[in-house]
N, C-alpha and C positions, 0 to 999 in steps of 0.2 A: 415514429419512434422517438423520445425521449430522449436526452443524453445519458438519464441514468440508465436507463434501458441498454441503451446501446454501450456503455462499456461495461455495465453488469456481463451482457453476452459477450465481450470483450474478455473480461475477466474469466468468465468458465472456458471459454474456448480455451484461454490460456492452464489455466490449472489441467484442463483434462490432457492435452498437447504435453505436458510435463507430465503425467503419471502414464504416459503410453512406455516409458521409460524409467520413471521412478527414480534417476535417477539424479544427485544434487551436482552431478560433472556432464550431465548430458550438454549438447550443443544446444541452442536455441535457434527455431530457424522462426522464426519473426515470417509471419504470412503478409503483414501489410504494407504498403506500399512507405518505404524510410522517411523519415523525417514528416510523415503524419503524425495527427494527433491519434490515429488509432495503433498506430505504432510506436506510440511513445505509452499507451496503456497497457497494450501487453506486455511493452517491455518490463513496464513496472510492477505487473501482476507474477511476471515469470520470475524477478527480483524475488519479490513479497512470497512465491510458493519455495524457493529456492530455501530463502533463508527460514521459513516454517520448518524445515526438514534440519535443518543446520542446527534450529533450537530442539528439534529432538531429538535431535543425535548426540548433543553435549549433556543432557539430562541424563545419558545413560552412565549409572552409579559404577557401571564396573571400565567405564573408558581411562582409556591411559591417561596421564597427565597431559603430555607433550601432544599427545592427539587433541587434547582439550583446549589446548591454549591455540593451537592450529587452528580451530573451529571458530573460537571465541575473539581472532582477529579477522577471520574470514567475515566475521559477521560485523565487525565493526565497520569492513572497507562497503560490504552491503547497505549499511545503513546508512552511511555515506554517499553510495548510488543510489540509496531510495530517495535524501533530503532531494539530491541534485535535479532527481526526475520531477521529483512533485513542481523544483521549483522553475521548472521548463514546462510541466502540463501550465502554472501559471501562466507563465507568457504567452502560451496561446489564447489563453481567456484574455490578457491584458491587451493583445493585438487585435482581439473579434471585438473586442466592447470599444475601443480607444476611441470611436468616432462618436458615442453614445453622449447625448446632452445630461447633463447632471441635474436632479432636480434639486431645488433650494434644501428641501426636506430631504433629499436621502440620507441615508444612515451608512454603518461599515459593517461589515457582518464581523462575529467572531472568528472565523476562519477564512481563510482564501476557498475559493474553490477546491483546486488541485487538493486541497489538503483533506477536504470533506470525500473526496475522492479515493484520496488514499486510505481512508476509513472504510468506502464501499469493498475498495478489492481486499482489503486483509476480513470483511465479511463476508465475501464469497469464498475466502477458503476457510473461512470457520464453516459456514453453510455446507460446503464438499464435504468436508474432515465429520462434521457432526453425524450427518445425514448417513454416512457410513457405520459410525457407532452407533447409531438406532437401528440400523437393517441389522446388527452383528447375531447370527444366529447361535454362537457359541457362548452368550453370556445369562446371565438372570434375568427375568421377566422384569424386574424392580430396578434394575439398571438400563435395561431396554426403554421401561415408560420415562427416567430419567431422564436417559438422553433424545428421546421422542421431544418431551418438555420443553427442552432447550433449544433444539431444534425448531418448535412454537416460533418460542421467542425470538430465535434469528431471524425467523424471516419476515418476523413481523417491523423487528429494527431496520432489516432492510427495505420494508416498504416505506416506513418513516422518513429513516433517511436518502430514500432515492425521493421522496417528495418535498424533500429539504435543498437537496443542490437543484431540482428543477424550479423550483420555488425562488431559488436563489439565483439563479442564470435568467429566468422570466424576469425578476424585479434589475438586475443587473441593465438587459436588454433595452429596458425601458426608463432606465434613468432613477428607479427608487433606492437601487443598490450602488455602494461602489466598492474598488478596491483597492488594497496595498498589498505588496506585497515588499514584505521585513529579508533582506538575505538570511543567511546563513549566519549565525553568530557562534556555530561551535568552535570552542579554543583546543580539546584537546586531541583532535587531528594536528593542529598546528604547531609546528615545530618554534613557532614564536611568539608563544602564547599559552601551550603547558609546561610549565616548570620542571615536568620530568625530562622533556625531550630539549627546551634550551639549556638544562644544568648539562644534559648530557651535550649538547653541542658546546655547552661552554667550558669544558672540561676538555675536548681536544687542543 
């Protein structure tokens, strides 16, 4: 089995493990053994379905305000949790390859791994969420074949890009690939670094 393989099934075990529930306050119980790397993908996938639900709940026209702003910081500490995951799936990749001789000729990919990654699991819950609206027996034929279509295309993206990170971990392994990995440069978490939040500390 593949990597992309293996946390594609990663990924749905996790979406479906969250809709036994439905719920965006459920607990999470993590099946894998901690501080894996397949427990650091579910984590991430449970994150990624969590906060899907978060964005549909704030899209509802008739939500309160003050619920809204509720939502819409919950979602920013999530996005928060997703940058930090992704950039700890890195370092697992940066510890598996570390020993790997570099070829004269290797190149850097556009993306880290982790990140390409993080691309697969927010496709596997487009792939859940879609696949649902094309079985939906309550709508129009014309919106049925609609979202059949796109459904197509999901999964055809996702074979693409699961033969993209394996592509990329094979060239990695063998010294044609390499990589860096950039931290975190966002300022407006940062209390020292967005203007709204040091004016307001500089004002006490």
């Amino acid at each position: 089995m593949t990597f992309s393989q293996e946390s594609f099934g990663i990924f749905e075990r996790a979406i479906s493990d969250y809709h036994k529930n439905d719920n965006i306050d459920a607990p999470i119980a993590n099946p894998y053994q901690e501080k894996s790397i397949e427990f650091y993908l579910y984590l991430k996938n449970w994150i990624d379905t969590v906060q899907w639900h978060l964005e549909d709940i704030i899209r509802d026209p008739q939500i309160d305000p003050v619920k809204a702003l509720e939502i819409k910081r919950r979602i920013d500490r999530s996005n928060q949790e997703r940058t930090d995951l992704v950039e700890l799936i890195d370092s697992y990749f940066l510890d598996k390859f570390k020993s790997v001789k570099t070829l004269p000729a290797a190149t850097i990919n556009t993306e880290s791994p982790a990140w390409a990654v993080d691309r697969l699991s927010i496709l596997a819950l487009k792939i859940f969420h879609m696949r649902i609206e094309a079985e939906r027996k309550d709508t129009q034929a014309d919106q049925q074949k609609r979202c059949q279509d796109k459904l197509a295309v999901l999964l055809e993206q996702k074979k693409d890009l699961s033969t993209a990170i394996d592509m990329l971990l094979d060239d990695m392994a063998a010294g044609r690939k390499y990589m860096k990995v950039y931290k975190q440069m966002k300022m407006y978490n940062d209390p020292t670094l967005n203007p709204v939040l040091y004016g307001q500390n500089g004002s006490k």
